[in-house]
C-alpha positions in Angstrom: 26.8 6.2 -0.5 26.7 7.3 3.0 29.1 10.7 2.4 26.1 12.6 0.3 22.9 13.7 1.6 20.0 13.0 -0.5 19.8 16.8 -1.9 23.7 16.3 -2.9 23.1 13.1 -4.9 20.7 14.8 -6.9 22.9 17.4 -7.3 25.8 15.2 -8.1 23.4 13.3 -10.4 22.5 16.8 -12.4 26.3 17.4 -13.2 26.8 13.8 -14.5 23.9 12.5 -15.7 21.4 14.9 -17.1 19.2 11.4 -18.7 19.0 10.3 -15.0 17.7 13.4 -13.3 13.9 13.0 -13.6 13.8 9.6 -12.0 16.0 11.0 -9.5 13.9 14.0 -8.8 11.1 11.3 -8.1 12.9 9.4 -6.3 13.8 12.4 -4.1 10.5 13.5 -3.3 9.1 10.7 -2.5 11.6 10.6 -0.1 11.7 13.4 1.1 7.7 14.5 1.5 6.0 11.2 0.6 4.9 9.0 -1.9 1.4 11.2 -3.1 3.7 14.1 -4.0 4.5 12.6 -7.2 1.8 9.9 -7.9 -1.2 12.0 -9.9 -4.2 11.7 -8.9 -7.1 10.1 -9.8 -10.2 12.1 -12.0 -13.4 11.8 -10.4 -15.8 13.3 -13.6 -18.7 13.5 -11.8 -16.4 15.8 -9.2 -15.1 18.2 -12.1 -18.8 18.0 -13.8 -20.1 19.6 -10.5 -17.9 22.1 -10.7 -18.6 23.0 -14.3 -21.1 25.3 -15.8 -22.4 26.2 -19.1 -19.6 29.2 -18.9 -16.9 27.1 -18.0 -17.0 23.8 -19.8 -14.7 20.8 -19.2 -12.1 20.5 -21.2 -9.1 18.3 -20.9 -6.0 18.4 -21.9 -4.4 15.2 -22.5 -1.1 13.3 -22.3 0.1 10.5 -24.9 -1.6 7.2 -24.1 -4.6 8.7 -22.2 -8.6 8.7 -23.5 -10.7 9.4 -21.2 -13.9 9.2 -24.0 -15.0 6.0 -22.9 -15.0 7.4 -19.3 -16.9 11.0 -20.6 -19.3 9.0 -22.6 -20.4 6.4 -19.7 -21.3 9.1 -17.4 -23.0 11.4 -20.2 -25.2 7.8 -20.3 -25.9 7.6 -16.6 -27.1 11.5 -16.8 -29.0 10.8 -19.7 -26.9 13.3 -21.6 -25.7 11.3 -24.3 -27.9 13.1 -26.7 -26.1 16.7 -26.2 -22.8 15.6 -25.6 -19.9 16.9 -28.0 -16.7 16.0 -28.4 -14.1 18.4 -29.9 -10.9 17.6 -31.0 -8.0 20.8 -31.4 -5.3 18.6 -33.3 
């Protein structure tokens, strides 16, 4: 335990145990640089809806288990936007 440095162990655990490795990795930098490295943020919509413009629309790309609709629809409510919202699904 105390013979390998931190960067070794995750080397060590790339050779062995390739199932392990992205826990490791996470484990590493968190670490190593700090906890916020590899928590993901938080999504402020009215933030990224301040940003936007009828150019460059807001479009998000999503990971399995997230829906932010509910989210998207609340706020087009409190903007009183509800009426030209549209939601577009690719697949």
């Amino acid at each position: 335990e105390g013979r390998l440095s931190s960067l070794e162990k995750l080397c060590f655990i790339r050779a062995m145990r390739m199932d392990c490795l992205g826990a490791a990795v996470i484990t590493f930098i968190s670490d190593q640089i700090g906890q916020k490295f590899v928590e993901p943020p938080t999504f402020d919509i009215a933030k990224s809806f301040a940003d936007s413009v009828n150019t460059t629309p807001l479009v998000f790309i999503l990971s399995p288990g997230t829906d932010p609709v509910a989210d998207v629809i609340k706020f087009a409510e409190k903007l009183g936007l509800l009426k030209r919202f549209e939601s577009i699904s690719l697949g």
